[in-house]
DRENDODO-465222 format. One record per residue: x, y, z of N, C-alpha, C in turn. Coordinates in steps of 0.2 Angstrom, whole numbers, padded with zeros to 4 digits, always signed. Layout:
// DRENDODO-465222
XYZXYZXYZ...
***
This chain:
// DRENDODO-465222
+0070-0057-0038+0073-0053-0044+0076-0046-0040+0072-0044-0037+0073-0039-0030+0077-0038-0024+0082-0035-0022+0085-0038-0014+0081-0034-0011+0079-0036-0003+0074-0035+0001+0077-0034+0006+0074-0030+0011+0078-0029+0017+0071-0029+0022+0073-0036+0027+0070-0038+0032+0067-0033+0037+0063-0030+0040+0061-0028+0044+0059-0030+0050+0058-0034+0054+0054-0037+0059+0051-0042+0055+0053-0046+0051+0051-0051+0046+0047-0050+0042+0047-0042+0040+0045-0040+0032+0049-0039+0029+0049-0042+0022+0055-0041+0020+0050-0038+0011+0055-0029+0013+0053-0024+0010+0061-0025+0002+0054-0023-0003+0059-0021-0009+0063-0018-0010+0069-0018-0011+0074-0013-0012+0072-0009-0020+0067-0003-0019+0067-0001-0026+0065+0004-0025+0066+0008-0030+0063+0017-0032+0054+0016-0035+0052+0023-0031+0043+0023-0037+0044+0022-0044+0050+0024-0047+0050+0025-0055+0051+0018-0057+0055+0015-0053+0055+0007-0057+0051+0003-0052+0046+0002-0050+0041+0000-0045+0035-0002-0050+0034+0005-0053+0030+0008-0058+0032+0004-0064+0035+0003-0066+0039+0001-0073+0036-0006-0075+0038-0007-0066+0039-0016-0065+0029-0017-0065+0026-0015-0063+0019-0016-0060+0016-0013-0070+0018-0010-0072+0016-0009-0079+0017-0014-0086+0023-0018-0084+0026-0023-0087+0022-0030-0086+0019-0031-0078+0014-0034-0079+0010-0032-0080+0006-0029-0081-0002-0026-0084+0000-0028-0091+0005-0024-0093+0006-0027-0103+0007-0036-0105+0008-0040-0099+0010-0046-0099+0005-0049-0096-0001-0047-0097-0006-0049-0095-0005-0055-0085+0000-0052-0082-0001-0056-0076-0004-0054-0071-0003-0056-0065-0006-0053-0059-0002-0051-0053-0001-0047-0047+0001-0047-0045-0001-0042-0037+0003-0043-0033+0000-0042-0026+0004-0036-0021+0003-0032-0021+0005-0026-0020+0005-0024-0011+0009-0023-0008+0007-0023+0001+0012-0015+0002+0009-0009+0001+0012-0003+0005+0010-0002+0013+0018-0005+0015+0017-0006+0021+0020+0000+0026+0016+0003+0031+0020+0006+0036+0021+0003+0043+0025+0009+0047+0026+0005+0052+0019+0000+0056+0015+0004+0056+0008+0002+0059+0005-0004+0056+0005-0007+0049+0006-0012+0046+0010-0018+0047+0015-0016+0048+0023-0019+0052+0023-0021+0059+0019-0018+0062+0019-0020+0071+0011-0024+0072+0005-0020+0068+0000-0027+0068+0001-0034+0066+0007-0034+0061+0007-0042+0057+0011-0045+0065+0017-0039+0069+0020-0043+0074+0015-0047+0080+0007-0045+0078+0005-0047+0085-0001-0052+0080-0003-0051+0075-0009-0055+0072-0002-0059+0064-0003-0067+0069-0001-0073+0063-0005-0074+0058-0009-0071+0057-0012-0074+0050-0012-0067+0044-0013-0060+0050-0011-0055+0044-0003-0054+0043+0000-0058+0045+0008-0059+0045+0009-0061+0037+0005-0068+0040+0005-0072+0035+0001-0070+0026-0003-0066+0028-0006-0063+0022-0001-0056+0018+0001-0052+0023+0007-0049+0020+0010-0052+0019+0015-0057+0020+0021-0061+0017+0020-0066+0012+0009-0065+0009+0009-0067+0003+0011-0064-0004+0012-0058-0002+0011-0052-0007+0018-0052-0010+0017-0051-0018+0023-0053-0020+0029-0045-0022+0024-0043-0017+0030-0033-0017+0027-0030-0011+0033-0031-0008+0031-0025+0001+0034-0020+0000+0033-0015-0002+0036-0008-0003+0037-0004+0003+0042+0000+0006+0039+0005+0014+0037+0012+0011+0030+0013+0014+0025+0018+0014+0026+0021+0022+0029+0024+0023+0031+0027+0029+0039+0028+0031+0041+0036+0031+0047+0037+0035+0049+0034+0038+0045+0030+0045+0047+0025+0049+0051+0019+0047+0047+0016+0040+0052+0011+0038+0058+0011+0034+0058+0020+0032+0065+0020+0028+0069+0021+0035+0068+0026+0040+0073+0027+0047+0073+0019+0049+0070+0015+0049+0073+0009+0052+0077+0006+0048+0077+0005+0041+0083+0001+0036+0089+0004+0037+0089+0012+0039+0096+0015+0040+0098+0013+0047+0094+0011+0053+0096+0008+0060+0100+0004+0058+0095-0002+0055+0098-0009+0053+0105-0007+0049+0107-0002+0044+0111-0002+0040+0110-0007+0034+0106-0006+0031+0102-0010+0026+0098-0005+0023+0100-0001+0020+0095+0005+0018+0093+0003+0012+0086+0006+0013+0080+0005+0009+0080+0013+0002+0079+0012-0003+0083+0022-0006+0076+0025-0005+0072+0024-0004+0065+0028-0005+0060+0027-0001+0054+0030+0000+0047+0031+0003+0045+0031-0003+0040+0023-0002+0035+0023-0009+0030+0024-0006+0028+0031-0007+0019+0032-0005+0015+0026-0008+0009+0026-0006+0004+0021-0009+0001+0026-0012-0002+0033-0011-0006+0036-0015+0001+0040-0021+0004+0041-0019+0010+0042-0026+0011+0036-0032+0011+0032-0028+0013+0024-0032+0006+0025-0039+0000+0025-0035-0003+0025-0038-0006+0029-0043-0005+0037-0041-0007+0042-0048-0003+0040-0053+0004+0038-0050+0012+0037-0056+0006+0030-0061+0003+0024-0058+0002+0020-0062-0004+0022-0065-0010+0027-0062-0014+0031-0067-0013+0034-0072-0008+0038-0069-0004+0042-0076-0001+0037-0083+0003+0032-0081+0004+0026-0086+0000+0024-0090-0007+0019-0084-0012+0016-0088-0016+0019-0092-0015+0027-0092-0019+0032-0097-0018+0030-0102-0012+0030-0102-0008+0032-0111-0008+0026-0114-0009+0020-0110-0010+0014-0114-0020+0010-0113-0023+0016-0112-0029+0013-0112-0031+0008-0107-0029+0010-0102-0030+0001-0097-0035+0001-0094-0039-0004-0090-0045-0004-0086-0043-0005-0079-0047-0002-0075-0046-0001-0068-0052-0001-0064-0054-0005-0058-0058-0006-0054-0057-0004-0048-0061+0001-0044-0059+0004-0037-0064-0002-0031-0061-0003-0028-0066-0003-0022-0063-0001-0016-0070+0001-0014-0068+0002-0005-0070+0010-0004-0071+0011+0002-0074+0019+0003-0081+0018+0005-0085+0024+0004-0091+0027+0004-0091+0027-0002-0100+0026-0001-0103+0025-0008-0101+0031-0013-0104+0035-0009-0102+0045-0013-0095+0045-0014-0091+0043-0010-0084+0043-0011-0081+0040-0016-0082+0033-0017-0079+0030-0023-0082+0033-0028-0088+0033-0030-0090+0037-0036-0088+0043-0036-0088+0046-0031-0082+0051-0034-0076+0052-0037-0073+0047-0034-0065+0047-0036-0065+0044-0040-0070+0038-0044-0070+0038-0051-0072+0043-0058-0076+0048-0055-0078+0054-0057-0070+0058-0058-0067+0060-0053-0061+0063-0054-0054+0059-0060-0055+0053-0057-0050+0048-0061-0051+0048-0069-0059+0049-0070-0061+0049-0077-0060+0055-0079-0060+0061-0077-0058+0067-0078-0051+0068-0079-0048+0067-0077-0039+0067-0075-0037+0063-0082-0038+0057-0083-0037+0054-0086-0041+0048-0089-0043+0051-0094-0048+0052-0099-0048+0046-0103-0041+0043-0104-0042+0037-0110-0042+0032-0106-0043+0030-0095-0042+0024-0091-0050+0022-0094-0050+0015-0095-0057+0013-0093-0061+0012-0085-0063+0013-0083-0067+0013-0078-0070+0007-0078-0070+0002-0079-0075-0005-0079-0077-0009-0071-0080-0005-0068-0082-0005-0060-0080-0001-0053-0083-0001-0051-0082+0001-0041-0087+0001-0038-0084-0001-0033-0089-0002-0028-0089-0002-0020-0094+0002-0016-0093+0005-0010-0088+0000-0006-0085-0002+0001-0081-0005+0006-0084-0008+0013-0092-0007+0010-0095-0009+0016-0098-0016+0015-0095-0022+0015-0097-0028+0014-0091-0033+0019-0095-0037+0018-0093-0043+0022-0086-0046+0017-0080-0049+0021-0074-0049+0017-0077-0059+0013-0079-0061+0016-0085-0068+0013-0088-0066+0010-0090-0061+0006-0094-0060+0001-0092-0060-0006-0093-0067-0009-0090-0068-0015-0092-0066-0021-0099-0064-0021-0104-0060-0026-0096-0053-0028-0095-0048-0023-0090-0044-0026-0083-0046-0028-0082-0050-0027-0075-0052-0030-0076-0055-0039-0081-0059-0037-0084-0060-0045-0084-0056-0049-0087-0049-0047-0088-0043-0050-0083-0040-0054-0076-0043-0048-0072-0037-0048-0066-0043-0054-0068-0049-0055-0067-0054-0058-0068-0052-0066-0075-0052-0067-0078-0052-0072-0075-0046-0077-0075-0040-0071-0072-0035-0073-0066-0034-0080-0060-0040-0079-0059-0039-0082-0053-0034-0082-0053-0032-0073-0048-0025-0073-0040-0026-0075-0037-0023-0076-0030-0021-0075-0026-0021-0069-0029-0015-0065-0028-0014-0060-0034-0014-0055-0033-0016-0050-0036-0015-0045-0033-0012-0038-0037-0007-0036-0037-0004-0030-0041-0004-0026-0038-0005-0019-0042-0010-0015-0041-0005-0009-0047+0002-0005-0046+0004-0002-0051+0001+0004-0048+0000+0005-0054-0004+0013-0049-0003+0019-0043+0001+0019-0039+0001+0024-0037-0005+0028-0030-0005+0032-0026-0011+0033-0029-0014+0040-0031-0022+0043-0028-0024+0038-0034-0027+0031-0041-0026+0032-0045-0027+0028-0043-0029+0022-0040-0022+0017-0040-0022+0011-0034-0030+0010-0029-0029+0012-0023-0035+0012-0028-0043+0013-0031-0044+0018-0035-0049+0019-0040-0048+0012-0040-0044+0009-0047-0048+0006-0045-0048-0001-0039-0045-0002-0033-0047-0011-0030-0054-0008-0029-0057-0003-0027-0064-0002-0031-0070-0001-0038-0067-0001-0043-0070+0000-0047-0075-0007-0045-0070-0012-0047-0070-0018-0043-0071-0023-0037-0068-0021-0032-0067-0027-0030-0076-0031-0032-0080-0028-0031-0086-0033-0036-0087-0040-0041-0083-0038-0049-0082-0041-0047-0080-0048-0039-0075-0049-0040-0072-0056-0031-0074-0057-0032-0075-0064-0025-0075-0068-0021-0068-0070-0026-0062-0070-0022-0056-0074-0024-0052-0066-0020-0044-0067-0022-0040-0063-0018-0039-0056-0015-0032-0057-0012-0029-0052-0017-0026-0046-0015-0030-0040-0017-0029-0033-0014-0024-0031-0017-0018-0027-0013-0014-0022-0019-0012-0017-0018-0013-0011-0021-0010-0006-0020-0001-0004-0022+0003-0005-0021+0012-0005-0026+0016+0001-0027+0012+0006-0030+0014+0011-0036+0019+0009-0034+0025+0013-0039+0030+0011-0038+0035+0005-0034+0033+0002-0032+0036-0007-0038+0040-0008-0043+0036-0008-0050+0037-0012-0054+0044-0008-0052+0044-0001-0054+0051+0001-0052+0055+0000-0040+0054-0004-0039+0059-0007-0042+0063-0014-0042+0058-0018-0044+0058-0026-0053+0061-0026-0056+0061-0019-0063+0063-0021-0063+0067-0016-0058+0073-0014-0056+0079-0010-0060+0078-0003-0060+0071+0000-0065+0071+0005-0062+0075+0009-0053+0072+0008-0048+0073+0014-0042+0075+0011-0040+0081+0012-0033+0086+0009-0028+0083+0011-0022+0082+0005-0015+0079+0008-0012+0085+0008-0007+0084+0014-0003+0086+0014+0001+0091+0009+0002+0097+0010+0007+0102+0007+0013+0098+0004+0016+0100-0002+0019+0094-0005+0029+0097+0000+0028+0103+0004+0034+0105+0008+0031+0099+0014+0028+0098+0016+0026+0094+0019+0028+0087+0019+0026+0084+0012+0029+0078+0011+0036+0078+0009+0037+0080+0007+0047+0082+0006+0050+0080+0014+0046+0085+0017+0051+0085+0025+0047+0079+0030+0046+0074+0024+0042+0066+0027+0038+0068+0034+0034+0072+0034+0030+0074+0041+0024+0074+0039+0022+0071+0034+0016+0070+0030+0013+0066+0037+0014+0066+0041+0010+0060+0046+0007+0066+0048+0009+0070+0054+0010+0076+0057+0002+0080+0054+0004+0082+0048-0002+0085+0043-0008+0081+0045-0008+0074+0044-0014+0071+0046-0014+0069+0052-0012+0071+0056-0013+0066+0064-0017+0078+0064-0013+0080+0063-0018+0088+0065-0026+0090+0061-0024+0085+0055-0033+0086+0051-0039+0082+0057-0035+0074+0059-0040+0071+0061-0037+0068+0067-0038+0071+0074-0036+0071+0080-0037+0063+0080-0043+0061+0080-0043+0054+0081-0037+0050+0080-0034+0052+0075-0029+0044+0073-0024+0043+0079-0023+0048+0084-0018+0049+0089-0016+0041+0092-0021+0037+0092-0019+0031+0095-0014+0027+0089-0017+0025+0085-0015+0023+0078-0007+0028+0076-0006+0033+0078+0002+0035+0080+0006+0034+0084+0005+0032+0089+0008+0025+0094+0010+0021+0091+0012+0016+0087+0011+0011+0081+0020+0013+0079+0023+0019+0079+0027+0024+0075+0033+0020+0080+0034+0026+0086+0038+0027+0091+0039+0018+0093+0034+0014+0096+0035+0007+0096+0039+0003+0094+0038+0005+0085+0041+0003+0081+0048+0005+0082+0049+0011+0082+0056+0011+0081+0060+0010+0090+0057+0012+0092+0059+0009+0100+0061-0001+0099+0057-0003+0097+0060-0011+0097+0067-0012+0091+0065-0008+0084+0071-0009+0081+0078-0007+0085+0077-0003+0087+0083+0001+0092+0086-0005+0096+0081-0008+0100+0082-0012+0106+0083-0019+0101+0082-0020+0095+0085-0026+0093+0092-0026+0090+0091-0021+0086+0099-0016+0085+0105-0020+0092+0101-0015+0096+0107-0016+0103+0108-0022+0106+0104-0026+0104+0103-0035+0107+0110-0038+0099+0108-0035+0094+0112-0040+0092+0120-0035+0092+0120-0029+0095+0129-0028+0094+0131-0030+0099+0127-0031+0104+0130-0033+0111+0132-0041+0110+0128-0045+0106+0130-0054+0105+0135-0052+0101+0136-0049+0096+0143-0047+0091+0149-0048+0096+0148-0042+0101+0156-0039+0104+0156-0047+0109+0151-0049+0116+0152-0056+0117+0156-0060+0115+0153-0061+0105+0159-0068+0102+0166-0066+0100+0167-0058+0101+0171-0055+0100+0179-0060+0106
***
């Protein structure tokens, strides 16, 4: 329905948040299901080295780019992608919609204190979402007692924060389980929603350096920013490999 533009063998939506939203709320009113993968680069260079999470994001039936990195690469390729769909933007947009229309919503993933908080906030914010489950992120991904739950549930939406690639593996693990219900993986969303962890200045994300903010909150991730550079290092160098075969047949 969508053109897509290939990246390293993801092949990302060509779409805006505002019609992304539209479309992910249109299934909810249509009672269908669907599976949601906001990928960044780091997501993008793990699937290059693990085939089966390769194969799990390329179940997904919308890979959206959730990082700078992947809009700067569709303009290398010259295949420009128009937007950065955050994951945690995507998502307020759809809690702000499924308000207005009463919807139900299931969290998991996080700390126990954490989820219940951010469903504490989610209820507050938006007052007419039903809540009908959450559950903490510490379980085994073979645990089929919580997927039932999350079955039973009944939800609309479901957000799935267990971070990449856990959360992806374990909406593909299960997702044949249910007929209705929006899938989206939202990594650490839930530490933003339950103020464990501060986003970024919104001057910040405008000047897409929202990484920068978080790599100075939480030194650790510095490995996990390696992931960035690599990326765009091979794009470049596959760029250059195919204009150099171009001028050859020339």
């Amino acid at each position: 329905m969508k053109e897509k533009v290939n990246i390293l063998g993801i092949p990302f939506i060509k779409t805006k948040r505002e019609e992304l939203t539209k479309l992910l709320i249109d299934k909810m009113d249509y009672q269908e299901k669907c599976f949601v993968v906001t990928a960044n680069p780091e997501i993008v260079m793990h699937a290059q080295k693990d085939a089966e999470y390769q194969k799990t994001v390329l179940s997904a039936d919308y890979i959206v780019p959730d990082g700078i990195g992947i809009i700067i690469a569709s303009r290398i390729i010259r295949d420009h992608l128009p937007e950065r769909v955050a994951g945690f933007d995507l998502m307020m947009d759809l809690l702000s919609e499924i308000n207005k229309r009463k919807k139900k919503i299931f969290l998991l993933g996080a700390e126990v204190t954490v989820v219940k908080k951010a469903a504490q906030k989610i209820s507050e914010r938006f007052p007419q979402i039903q809540i009908v489950g959450y559950h903490h992120g510490y379980f085994q991904l073979d645990d089929l007692e919580i997927a039932q739950k999350v079955l039973h549930s009944d939800a609309d939406l479901i957000l799935v924060a267990l971070g990449f690639p856990r959360q992806e593996m374990w909406i593909s693990k299960y997702y044949q389980m249910f007929t209705k219900g929006v899938f989206i993986g939202v990594g650490g969303s839930f530490d933003v929603l339950a103020e464990k962890v501060k986003r970024a200045p919104v001057l910040w994300q405008k000047l897409n350096i929202e990484w920068l903010y978080r790599l100075i909150q939480q030194p650790s991730r510095w490995k996990r920013m390696i992931a960035l550079p690599q990326f765009l290092i091979k794009i470049i160098w596959l760029k250059f490999k195919k204009n150099v075969r171009m001028r050859l047949n020339l």
